[in-house]
TINUVEX-527828 format. One record per residue (C-alpha): y, x, z; residue number from 1; residue in one letter. Coordinates in steps of 0.1 Angstrom, whole numbers, plus 5000, padded with zeros to 4 digits. Example, Ala and Ser with C-alpha at 12.3 -4.5 7.8 and 13.67 -1.06 7.14 Angstrom:
<atoms>
+------+------+------+-----+------+
!    y !    x !    z !  nr ! rest !
+------+------+------+-----+------+
! 4955 ! 5123 ! 5078 !   1 !    A !
! 4989 ! 5137 ! 5071 !   2 !    S !
+------+------+------+-----+------+
</atoms>
This chain:
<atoms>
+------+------+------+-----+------+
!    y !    x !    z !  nr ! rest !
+------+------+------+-----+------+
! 4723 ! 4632 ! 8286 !   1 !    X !
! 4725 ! 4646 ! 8250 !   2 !    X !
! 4762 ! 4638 ! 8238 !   3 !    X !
! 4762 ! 4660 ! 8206 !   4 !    X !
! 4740 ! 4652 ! 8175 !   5 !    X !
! 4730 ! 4681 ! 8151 !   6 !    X !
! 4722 ! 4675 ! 8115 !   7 !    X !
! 4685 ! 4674 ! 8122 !   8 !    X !
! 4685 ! 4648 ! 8147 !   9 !    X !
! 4708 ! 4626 ! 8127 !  10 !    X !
! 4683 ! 4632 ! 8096 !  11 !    X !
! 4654 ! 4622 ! 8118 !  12 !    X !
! 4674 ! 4597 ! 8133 !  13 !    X !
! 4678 ! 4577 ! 8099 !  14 !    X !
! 4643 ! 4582 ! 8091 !  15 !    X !
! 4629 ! 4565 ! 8123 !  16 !    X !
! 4648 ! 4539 ! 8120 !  17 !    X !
! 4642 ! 4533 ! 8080 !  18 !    X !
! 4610 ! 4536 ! 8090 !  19 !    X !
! 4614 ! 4500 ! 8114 !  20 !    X !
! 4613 ! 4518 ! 8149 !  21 !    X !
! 4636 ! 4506 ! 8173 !  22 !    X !
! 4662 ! 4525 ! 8187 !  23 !    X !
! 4645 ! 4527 ! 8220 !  24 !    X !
! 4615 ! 4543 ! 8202 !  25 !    X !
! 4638 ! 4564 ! 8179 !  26 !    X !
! 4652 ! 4576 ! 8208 !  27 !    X !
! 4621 ! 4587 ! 8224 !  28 !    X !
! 4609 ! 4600 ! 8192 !  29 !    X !
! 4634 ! 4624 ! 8188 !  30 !    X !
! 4629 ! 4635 ! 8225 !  31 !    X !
! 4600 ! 4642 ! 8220 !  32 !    X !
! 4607 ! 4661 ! 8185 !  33 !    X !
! 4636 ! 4683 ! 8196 !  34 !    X !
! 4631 ! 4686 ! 8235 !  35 !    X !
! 4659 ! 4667 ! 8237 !  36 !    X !
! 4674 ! 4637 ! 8265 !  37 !    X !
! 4689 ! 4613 ! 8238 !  38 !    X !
! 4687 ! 4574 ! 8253 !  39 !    X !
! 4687 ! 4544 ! 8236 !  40 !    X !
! 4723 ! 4537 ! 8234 !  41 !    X !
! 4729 ! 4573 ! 8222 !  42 !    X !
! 4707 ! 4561 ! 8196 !  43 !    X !
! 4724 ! 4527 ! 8190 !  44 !    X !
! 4763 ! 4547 ! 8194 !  45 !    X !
! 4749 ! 4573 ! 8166 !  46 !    X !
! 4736 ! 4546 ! 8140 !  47 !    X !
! 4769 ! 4531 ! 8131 !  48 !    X !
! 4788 ! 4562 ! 8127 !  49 !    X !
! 4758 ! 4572 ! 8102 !  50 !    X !
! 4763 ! 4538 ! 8087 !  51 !    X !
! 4729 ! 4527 ! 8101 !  52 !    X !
! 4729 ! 4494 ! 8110 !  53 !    X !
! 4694 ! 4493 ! 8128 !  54 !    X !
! 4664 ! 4485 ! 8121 !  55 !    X !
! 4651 ! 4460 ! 8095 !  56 !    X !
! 4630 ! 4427 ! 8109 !  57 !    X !
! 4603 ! 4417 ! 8095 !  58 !    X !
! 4611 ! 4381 ! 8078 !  59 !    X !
! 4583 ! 4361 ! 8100 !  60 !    X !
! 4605 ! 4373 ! 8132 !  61 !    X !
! 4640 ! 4357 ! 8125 !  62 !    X !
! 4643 ! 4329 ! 8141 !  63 !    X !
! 4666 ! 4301 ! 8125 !  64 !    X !
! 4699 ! 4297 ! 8132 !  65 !    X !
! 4708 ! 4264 ! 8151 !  66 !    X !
! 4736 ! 4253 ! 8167 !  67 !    X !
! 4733 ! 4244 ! 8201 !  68 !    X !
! 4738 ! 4205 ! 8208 !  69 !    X !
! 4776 ! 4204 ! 8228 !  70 !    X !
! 4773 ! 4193 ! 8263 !  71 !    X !
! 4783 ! 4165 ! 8269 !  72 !    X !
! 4814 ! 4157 ! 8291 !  73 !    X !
! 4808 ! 4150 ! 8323 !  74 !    X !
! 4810 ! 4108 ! 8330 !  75 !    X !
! 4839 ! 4106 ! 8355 !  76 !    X !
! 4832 ! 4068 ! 8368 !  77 !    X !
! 4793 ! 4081 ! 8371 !  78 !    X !
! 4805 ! 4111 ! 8391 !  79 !    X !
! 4826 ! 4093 ! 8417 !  80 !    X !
! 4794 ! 4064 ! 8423 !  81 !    X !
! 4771 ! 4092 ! 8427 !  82 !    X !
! 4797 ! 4109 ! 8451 !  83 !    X !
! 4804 ! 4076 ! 8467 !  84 !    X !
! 4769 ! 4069 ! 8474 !  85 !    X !
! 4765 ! 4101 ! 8491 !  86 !    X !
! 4794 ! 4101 ! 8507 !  87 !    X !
! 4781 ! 4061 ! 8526 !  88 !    X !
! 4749 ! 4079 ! 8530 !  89 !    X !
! 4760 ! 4102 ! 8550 !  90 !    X !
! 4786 ! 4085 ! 8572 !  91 !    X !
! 4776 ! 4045 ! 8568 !  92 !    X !
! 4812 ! 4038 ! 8587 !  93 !    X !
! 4830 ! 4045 ! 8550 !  94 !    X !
! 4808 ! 4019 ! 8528 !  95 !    X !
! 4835 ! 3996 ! 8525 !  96 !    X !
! 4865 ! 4025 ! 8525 !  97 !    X !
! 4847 ! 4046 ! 8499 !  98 !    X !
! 4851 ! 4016 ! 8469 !  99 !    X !
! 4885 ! 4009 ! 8461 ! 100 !    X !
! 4894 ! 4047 ! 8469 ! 101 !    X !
! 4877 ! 4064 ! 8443 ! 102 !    X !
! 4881 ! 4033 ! 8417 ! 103 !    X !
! 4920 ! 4038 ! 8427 ! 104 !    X !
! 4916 ! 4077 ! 8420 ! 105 !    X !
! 4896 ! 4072 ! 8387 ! 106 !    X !
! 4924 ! 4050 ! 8371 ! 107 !    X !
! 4949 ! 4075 ! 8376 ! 108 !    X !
! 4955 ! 4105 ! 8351 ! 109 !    X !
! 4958 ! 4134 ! 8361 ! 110 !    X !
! 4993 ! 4140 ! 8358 ! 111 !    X !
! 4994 ! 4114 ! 8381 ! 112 !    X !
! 4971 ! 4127 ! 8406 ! 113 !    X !
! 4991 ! 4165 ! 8398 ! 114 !    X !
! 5023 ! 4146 ! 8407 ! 115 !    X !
! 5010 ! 4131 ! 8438 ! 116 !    X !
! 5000 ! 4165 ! 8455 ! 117 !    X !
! 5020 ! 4171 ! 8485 ! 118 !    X !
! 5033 ! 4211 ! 8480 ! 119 !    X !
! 5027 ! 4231 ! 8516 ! 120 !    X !
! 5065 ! 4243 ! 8528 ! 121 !    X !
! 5074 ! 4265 ! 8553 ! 122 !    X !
! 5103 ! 4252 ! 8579 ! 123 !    X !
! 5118 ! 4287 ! 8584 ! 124 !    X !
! 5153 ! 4287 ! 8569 ! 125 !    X !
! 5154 ! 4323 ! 8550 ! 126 !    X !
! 5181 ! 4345 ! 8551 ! 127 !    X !
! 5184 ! 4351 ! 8512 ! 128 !    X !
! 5186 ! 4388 ! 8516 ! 129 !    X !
! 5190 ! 4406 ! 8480 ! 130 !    X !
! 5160 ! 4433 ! 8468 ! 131 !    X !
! 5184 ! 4461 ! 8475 ! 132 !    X !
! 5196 ! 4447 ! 8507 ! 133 !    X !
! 5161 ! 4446 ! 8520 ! 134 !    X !
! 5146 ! 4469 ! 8549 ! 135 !    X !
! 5113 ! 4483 ! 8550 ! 136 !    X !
! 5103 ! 4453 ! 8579 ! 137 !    X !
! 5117 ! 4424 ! 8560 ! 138 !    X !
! 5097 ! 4396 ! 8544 ! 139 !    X !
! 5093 ! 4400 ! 8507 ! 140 !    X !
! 5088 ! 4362 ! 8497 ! 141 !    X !
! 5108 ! 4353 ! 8472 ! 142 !    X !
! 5130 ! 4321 ! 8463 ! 143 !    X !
! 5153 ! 4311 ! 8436 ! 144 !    X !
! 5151 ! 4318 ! 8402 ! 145 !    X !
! 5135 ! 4286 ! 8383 ! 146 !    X !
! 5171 ! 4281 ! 8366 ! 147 !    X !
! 5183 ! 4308 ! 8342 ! 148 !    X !
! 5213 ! 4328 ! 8361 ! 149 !    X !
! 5201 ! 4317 ! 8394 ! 150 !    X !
! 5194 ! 4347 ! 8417 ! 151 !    X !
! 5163 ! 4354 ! 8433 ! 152 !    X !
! 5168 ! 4363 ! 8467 ! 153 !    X !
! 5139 ! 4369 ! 8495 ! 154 !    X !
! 5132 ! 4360 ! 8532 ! 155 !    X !
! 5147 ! 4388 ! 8547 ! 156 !    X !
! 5127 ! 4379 ! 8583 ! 157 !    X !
! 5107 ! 4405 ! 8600 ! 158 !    X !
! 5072 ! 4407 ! 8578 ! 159 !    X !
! 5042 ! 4409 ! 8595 ! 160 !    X !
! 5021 ! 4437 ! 8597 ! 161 !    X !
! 5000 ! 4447 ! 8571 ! 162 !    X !
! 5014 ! 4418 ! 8548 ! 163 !    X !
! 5045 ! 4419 ! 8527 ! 164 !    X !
! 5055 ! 4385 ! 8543 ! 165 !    X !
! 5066 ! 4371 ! 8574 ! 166 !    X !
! 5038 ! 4351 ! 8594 ! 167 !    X !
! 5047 ! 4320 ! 8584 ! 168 !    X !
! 5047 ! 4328 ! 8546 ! 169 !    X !
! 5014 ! 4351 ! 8552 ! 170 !    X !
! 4997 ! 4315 ! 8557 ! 171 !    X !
! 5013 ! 4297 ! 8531 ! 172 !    X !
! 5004 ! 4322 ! 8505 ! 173 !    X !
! 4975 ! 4333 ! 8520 ! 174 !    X !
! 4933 ! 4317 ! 8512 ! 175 !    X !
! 4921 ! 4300 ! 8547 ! 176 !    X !
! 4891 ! 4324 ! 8545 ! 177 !    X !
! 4923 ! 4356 ! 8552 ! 178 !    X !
! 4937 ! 4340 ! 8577 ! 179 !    X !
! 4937 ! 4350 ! 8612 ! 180 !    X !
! 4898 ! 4336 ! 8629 ! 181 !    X !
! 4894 ! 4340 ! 8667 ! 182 !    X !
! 4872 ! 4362 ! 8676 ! 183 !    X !
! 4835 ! 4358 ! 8672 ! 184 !    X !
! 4816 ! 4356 ! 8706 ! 185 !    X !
! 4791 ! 4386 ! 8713 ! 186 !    X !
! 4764 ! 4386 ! 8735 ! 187 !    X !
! 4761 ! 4419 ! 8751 ! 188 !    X !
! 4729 ! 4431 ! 8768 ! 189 !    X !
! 4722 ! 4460 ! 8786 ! 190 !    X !
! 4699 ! 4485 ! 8775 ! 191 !    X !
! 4681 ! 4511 ! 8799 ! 192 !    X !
! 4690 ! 4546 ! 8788 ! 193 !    X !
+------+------+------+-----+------+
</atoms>
């Protein structure tokens, strides 16, 4: 890969490309010139600082400017039927269930339906350790804080290992696909050596 230009390529640089080439064919012009490896975006890099700005189109190939048409916003009512009709089609028991649900869950906004999330908690009672009192074992999930003043103290229980956290807070933090899985069953065979 070429990285320096000399005043010759530059020169033949500018002509190639006031001559219409692109920079892919400039670029293999001038290799082919000067024994040289320039590539294409050594050739589009150069053009700027040479105050270049590429090579002219011919009027016939612009194409016209036009906007795109904005997508539309998705229809939320329409969403839930179509969801609701799958969701009888696949388990015939919920026709009647399905309904009032999702017309419930439509009405509400969405702070609403923010506010109505339950939070996952942990029941371990932490021990509030300070940064400085914690040892190199000790869970590093953090509480307090929210307020201004208020103190932000951690876990302090004995972290699991390769986590920064304690079991407990390893899943709480942690996405399902992390988590711990059993083992996968193998089917060994034996081979004749």
């Amino acid at each position: 890969m070429q990285s320096d230009w000399e005043e010759a390529h530059s020169r033949s640089l500018r002509e190639f490309v006031e001559k219409g080439m692109s920079f892919a064919q400039a670029a293999k012009a001038l290799n082919q010139r000067f024994g040289t490896a320039y590539s294409r975006n050594a050739a589009i890099g150069r053009a700027p600082r040479m105050g270049l700005s590429g090579p002219a189109k011919a009027a016939g190939d612009a194409r016209p400017c036009t906007p795109r048409p904005r997508r539309k916003q998705p229809d939320l009512q329409r969403l839930l039927k179509v969801r609701a009709k799958k969701l009888t089609a696949k388990h015939p028991a919920t026709k009647h269930a399905a309904g009032p649900v999702l017309k419930r869950a439509a009405k509400r906004s969405t702070f609403e339906r923010a506010a109505a999330l339950q939070l996952r908690c942990v029941a371990i009672t932490p021990r509030h350790l300070a940064l400085v009192d914690l040892d190199d074992g000790d869970c590093r999930y953090p509480y307090g804080g929210e307020a201004d003043g208020e103190p932000i103290t951690f876990c302090g229980h004995p972290r699991r290992e390769s986590s920064s956290y304690c079991t407990l807070h390893f899943h709480l933090t942690s996405a399902p696909e992390l988590r711990e899985r059993p083992p996968a069953k193998a089917r060994l065979r034996l081979v004749a050596a």
